[in-house]
C-alpha positions in Angstrom: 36.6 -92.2 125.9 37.4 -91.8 122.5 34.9 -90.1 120.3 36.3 -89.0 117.0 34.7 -90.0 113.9 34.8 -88.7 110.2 31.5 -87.5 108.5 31.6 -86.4 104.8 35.7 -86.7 105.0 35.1 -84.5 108.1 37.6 -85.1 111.4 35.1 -84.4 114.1 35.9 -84.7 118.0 32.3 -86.8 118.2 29.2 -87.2 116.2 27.1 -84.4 117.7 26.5 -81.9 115.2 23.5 -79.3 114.7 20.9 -79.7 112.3 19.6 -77.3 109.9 17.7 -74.6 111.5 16.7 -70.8 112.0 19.3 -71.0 114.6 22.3 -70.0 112.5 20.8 -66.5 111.1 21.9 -65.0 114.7 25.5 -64.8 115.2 25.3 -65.1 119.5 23.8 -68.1 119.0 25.9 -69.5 116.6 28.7 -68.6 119.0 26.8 -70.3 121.8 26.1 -73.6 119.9 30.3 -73.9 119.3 30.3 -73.4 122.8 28.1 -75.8 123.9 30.2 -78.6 121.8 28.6 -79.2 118.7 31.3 -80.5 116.2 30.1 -79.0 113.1 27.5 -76.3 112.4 24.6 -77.3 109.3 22.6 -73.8 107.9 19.3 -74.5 106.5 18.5 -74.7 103.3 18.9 -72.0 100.5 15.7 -72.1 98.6 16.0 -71.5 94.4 12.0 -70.4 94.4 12.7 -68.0 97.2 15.5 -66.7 95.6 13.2 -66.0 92.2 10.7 -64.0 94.0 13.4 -61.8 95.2 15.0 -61.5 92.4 11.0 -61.0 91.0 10.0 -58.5 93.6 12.8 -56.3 93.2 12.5 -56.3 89.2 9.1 -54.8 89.8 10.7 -52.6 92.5 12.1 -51.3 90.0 10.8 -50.8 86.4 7.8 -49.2 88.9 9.4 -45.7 88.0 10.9 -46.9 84.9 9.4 -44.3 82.8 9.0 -41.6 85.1 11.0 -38.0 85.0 14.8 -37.7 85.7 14.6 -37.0 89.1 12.8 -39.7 90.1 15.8 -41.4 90.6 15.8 -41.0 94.2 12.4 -43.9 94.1 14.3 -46.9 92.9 15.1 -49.3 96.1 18.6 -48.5 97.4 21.2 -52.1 96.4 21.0 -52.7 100.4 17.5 -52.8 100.2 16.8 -55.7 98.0 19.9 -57.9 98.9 18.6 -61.3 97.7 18.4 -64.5 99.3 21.8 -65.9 98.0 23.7 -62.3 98.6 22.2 -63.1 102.3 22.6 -66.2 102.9 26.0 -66.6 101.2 27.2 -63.3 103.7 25.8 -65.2 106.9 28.1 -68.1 105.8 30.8 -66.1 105.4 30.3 -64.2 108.7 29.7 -68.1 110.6 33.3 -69.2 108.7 35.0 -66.5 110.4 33.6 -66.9 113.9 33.5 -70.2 114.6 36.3 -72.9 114.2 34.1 -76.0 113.5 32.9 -76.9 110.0 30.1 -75.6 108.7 28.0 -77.1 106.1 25.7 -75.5 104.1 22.5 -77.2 102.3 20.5 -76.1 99.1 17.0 -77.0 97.4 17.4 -76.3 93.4 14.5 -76.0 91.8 16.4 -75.9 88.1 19.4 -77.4 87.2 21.3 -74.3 86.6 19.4 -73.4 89.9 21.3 -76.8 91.6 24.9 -76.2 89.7 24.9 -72.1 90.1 23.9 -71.7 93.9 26.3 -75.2 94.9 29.3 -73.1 93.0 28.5 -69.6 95.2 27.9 -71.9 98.6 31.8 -73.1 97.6 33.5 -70.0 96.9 31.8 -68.6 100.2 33.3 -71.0 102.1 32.0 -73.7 103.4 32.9 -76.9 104.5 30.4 -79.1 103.0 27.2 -79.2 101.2 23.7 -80.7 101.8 21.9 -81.3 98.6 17.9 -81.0 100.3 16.2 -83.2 97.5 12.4 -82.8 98.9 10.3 -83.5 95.7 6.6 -83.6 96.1 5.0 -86.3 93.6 2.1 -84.4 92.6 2.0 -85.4 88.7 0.3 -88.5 88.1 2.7 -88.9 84.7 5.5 -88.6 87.1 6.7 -92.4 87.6 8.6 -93.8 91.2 11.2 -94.4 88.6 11.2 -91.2 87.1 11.6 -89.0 90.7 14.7 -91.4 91.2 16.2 -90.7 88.1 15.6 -86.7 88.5 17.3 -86.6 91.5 20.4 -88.8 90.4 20.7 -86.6 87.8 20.4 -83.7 90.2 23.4 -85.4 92.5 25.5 -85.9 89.5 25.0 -82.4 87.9 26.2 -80.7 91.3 29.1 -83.5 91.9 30.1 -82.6 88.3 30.3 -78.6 89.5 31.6 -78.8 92.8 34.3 -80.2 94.8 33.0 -80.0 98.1 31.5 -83.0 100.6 27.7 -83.5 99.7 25.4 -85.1 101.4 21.7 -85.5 100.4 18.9 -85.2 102.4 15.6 -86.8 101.0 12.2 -86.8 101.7 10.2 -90.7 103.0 8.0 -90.9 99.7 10.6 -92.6 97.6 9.0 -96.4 96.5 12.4 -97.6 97.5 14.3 -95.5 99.4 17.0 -98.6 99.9 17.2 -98.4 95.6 17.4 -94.7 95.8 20.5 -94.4 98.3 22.3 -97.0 96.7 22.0 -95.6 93.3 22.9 -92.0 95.3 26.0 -93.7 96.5 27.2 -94.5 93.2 27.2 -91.1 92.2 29.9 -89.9 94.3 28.2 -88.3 97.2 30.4 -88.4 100.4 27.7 -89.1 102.8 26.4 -93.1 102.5 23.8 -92.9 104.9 21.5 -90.4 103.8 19.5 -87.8 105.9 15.8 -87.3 106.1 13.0 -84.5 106.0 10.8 -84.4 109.0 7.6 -84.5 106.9 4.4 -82.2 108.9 2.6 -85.4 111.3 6.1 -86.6 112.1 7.3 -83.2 113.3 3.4 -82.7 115.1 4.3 -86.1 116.8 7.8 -85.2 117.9 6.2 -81.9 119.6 3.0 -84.5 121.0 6.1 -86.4 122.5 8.7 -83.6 123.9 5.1 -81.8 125.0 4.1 -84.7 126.7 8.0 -85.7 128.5 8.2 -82.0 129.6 4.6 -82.3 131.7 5.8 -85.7 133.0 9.1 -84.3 134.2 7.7 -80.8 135.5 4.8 -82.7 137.1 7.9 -85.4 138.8 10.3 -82.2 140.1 7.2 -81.0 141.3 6.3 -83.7 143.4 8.5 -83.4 146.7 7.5 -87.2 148.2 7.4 -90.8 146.9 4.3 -92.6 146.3 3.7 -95.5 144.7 5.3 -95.4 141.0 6.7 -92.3 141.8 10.5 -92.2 143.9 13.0 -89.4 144.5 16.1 -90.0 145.9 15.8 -86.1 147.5 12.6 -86.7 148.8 12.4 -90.6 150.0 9.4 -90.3 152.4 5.8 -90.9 151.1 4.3 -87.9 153.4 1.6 -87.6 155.5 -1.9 -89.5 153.9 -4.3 -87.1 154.7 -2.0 -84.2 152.7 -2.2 -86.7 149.3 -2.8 -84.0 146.2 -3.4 -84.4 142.9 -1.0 -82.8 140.5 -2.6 -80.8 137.8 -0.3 -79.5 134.5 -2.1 -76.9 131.9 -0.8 -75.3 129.1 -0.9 -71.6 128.1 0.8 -69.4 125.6 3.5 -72.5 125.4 4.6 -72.9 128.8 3.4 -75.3 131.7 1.9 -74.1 134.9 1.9 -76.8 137.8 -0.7 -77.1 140.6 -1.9 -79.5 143.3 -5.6 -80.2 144.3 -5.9 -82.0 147.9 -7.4 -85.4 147.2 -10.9 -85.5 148.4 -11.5 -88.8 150.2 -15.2 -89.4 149.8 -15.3 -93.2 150.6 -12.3 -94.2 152.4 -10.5 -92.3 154.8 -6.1 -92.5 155.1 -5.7 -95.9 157.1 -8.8 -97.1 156.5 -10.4 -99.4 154.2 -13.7 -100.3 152.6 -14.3 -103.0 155.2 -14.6 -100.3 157.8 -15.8 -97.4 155.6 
């Protein structure tokens, strides 16, 4: 079966690639992901107001000893010490470049638009094989129109398309009045990926745990089970078992993992082969 496709001008063997996650700051498991088949490699986001509390924090760092005696040289922070975000993160994609052979694609949040413009041009020169433009805008100023946000962000789109000539794609938060409106007008500005993607906002990520949380007990509490019983079949284990050893299987949950046990069922009224007409 023939699985190649194209994403953001991309030739990929199939559509299965990684989202953006903590998993790319360690190199063995970048390694592992290739391995495991994923057909292009996304870093998280690069965040502009992290990168000016670096930038503020090592400022302070230090004009600390600004004034103080000659030798005091030996107190400002060494250059290795207060690497900033984008030295960081633009090093990582350097290092995933060289030790993988699949694209990578790299993804920003800009706070400014020199923030948006600057940080797209370093991602480029480091390397990469693609760019995700993260546009998550809270609405939090009531002078702030729907049609205002929209406009923002197209401007955003076009100021980075104008700077850049890598693949973007834009990842946008659910809020939007339109969101149809928005992508469209997104299209139009020359972004290589038509369907956009989407932030996980906070209750659908606590749902999406609720719902693996919940699949996991059902499947641990089923491998558990070594008979078949009513709703409940294994091909391994075809025979329902003895009655009068019927248990209960209990799950419970502790420092993130599931323990399984069994409680005998107690049969208080009605006894295996019986019924309530001779109970």
């Amino acid at each position: 079966m023939d699985l190649s496709t194209t994403y953001l001008g991309l030739s990929l063997p199939h559509p299965l690639i990684t989202g953006a996650s903590p998993l790319v700051d360690h190199m063995d498991l970048v390694r592992r992901l290739e391995d495991a088949g994923a057909a292009a490699i996304t870093m998280h986001s690069l965040f502009e107001e992290q990168l000016a509390l670096d930038a503020a924090a090592t400022a302070e760092a230090i004009e600390t000893h600004a004034h103080a005696h000659a030798e005091a040289a030996s107190y400002f922070p060494r250059r290795e010490d207060y690497a900033l975000g984008p030295d960081q993160y633009l090093e990582q994609l350097r290092r995933i470049k060289a030790a993988v052979d699949v694209p990578v694609i790299a993804s920003l949040n800009g706070r400014t638009g020199e923030g948006w413009t600057q940080y797209a041009q370093a991602i480029q020169q480091a390397g990469a094989d693609a760019l995700e433009l993260n546009l998550y805008v809270v609405a939090a100023d009531p002078q702030d129109s729907g049609e205002t946000l929209d406009q923002r962000l197209i401007a955003i789109v076009r100021q980075v398309r104008a700077s850049v000539t890598l693949p973007l794609a834009v990842k946008l938060s659910p809020f939007a009045s339109s969101l149809a409106h928005l992508a469209a007008a997104l299209d139009r500005t020359g972004v290589d990926g038509s369907d956009p993607r989407f932030n996980l906002t906070w209750h659908d990520w606590l749902n999406l745990k609720s719902l693996v949380l919940v699949s996991r007990a059902i499947a641990e509490a089923a491998a558990a089970r070594e008979n078949s019983c009513g709703a409940h079949f294994r091909e391994d284990h075809p025979d329902r078992g003895p009655p009068e050893q019927s248990a209960y299987t209990r799950l419970s949950l502790g420092e993130g993992r599931l323990r399984v046990t069994t409680a005998p069922v107690s049969f208080t009224r009605v006894r295996p082969g019986g019924t309530l007409l001779t109970a």
